[in-house]
Legacy VTK file of the C-alpha trace (Angstrom):
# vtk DataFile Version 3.0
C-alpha trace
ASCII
DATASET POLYDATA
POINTS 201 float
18.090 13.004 81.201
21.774 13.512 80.842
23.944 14.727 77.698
24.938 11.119 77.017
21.386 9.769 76.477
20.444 13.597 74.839
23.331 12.811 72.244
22.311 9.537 71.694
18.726 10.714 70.376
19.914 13.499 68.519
22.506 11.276 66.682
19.648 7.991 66.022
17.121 11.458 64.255
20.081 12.971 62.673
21.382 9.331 61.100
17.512 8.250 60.237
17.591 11.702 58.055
20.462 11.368 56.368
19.784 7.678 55.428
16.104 9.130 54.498
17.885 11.650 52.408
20.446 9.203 50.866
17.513 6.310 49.477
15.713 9.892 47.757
18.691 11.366 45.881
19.632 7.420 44.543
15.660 6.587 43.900
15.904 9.965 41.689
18.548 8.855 39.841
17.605 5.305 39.279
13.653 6.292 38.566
13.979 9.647 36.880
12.375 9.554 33.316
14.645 10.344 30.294
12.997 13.628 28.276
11.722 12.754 24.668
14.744 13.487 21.629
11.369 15.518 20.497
8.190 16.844 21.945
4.587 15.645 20.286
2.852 12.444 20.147
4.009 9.572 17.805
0.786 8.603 16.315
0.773 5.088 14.879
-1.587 4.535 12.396
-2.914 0.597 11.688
-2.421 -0.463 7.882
-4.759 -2.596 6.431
-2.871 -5.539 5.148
-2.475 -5.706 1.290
-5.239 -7.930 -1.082
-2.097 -10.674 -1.877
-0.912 -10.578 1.861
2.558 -9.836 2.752
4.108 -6.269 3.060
2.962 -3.096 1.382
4.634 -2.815 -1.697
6.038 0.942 -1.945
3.818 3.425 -4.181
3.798 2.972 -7.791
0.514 3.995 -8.806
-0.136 7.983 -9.689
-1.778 9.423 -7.297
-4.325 10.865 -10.047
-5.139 6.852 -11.029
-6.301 6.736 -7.478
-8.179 9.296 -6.634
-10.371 8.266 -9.514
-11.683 5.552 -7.209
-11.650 6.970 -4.271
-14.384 6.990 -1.464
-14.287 10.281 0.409
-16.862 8.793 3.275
-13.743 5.979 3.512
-11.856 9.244 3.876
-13.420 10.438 6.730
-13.449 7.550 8.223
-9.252 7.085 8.121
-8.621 10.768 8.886
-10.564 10.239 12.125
-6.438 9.833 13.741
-6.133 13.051 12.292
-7.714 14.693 15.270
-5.621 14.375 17.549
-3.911 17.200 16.302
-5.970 18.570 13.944
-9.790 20.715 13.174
-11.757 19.675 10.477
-14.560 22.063 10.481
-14.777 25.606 8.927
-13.251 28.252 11.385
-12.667 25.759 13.798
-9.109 27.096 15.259
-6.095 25.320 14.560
-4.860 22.627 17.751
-1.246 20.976 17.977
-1.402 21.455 14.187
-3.717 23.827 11.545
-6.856 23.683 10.955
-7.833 21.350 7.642
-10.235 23.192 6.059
-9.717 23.805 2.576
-6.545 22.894 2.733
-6.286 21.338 -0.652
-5.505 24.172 -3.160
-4.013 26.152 -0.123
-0.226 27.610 0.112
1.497 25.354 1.994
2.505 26.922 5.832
-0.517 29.892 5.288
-3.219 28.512 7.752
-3.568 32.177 10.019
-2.813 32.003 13.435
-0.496 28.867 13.215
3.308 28.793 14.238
5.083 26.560 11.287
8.344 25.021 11.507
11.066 26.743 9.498
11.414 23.509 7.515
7.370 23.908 6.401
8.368 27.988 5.238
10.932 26.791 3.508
9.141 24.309 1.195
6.424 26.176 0.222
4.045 26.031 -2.963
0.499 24.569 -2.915
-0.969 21.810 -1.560
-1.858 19.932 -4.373
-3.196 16.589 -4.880
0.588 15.209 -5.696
1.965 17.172 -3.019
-0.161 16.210 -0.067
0.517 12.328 -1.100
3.574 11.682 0.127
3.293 13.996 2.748
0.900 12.312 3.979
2.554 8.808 3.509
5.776 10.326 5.569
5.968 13.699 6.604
9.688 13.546 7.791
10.937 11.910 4.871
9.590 14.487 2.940
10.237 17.430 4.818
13.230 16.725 7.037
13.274 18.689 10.242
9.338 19.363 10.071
7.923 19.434 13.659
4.866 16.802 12.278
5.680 13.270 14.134
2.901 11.633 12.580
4.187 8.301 11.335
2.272 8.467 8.052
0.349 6.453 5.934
2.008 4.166 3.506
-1.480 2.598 2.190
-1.855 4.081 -1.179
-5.523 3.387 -1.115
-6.107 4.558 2.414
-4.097 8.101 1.377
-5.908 8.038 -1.676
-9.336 8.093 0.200
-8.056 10.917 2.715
-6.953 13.338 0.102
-10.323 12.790 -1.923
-12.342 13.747 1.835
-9.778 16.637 2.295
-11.102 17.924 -1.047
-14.397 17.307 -0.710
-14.145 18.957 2.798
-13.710 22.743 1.504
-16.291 25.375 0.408
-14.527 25.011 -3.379
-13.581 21.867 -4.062
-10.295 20.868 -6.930
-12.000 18.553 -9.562
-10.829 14.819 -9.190
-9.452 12.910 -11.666
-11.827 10.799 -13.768
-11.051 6.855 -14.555
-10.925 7.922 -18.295
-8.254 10.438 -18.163
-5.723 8.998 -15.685
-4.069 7.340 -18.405
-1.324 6.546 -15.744
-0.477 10.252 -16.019
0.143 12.318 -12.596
-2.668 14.783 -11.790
-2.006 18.657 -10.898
-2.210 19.958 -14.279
-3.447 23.174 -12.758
-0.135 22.971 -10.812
2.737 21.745 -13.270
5.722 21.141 -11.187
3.997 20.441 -7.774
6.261 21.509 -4.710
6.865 19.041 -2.190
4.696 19.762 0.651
5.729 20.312 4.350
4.653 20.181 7.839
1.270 19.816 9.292
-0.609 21.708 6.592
LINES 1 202
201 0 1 2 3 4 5 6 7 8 9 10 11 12 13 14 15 16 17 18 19 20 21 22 23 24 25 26 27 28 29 30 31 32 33 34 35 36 37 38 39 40 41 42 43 44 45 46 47 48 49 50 51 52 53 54 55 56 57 58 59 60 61 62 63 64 65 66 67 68 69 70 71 72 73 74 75 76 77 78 79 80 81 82 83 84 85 86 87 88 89 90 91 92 93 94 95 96 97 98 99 100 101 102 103 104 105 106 107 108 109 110 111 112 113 114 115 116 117 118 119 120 121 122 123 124 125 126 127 128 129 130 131 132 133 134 135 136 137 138 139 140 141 142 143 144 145 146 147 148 149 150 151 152 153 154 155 156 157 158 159 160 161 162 163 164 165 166 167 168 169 170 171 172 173 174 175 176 177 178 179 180 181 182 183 184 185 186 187 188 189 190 191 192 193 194 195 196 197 198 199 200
């Protein structure tokens, strides 16, 4: 074989690798993924549709008037999308986010063991009945820069029935309101000016 047919070769190898090279480096930049704006899952949670139809009217009703009617087993039931992210279960360990047990009548950002946002330390207080409402309906409305990306729950009755299985779900559970005395007046009267809560409890 002589240098003329040698260099031909060489050259047909040496062009088929730089075309091989050429079609990765563009399908990398047409096909690489973009990163998320924030790490986590966005969790969408399915609303049942109102009694009249149309949208969800925003909340109007006291969360006290609520929980008076509330089904804790319902509860259960809706926080199921909770654990994804969360224990339910005394000791249990914390996941993505704490650990839920007890958590009403607990400081807000205390669970041990579980890195909170700086936007969660900052709120602080108690979680309270009237604070883990509209947390719970939209955590980063209510808490701007918390780490939480779940989308919330804007059924009042649905949020209602949560809280009242969060409650029920602790070794000392906070009274519930009774029909008779929610008069339309907020509950936390063992917590006067509730604090806003924060991240993922």
């Amino acid at each position: 074989m002589n240098s003329f047919e040698l260099n031909k070769i060489l050259g047909a190898v040496l062009g088929t690798f730089l075309f091989l090279v050429a079609m990765h480096i563009g399908a990398g930049a047409i096909f690489t993924p973009t990163p998320p704006a924030k790490p986590g899952y966005e969790i969408e949670v399915k609303q049942e549709a109102p009694a009249g139809g149309g949208a969800a009217a925003p909340t109007a009703v006291p969360i006290a008037q609520l929980l008076a009617s509330a089904n804790p087993q319902a509860g259960q039931t809706d926080a199921k999308v909770c654990l994804t992210c969360h224990t339910f279960g005394k000791g249990e360990g914390n996941k993505v986010g704490p650990n839920l047990y007890g958590v009403v009548g607990r400081a807000v950002a205390s669970e041990a063991g579980f890195n909170y946002s700086a936007a969660l330390k900052a709120k602080g207080g108690t979680w309270t009945f009237d604070a883990l409402s509209p947390w719970i309906e939209n955590p980063r409305k209510e808490v701007p820069g918390t780490l939480m990306t779940f989308g919330g729950i804007p059924n009042e009755k649905q949020r209602a029935d949560i809280i009242a299985y969060l409650n029920s779900n602790s070794d000392k559970p906070e009274p519930l309101p009774k029909a008779a005395d929610n008069g339309g007046a907020n509950q936390s009267a063992n917590t006067p000016n509730a604090p806003a809560p924060a991240e993922k409890k």
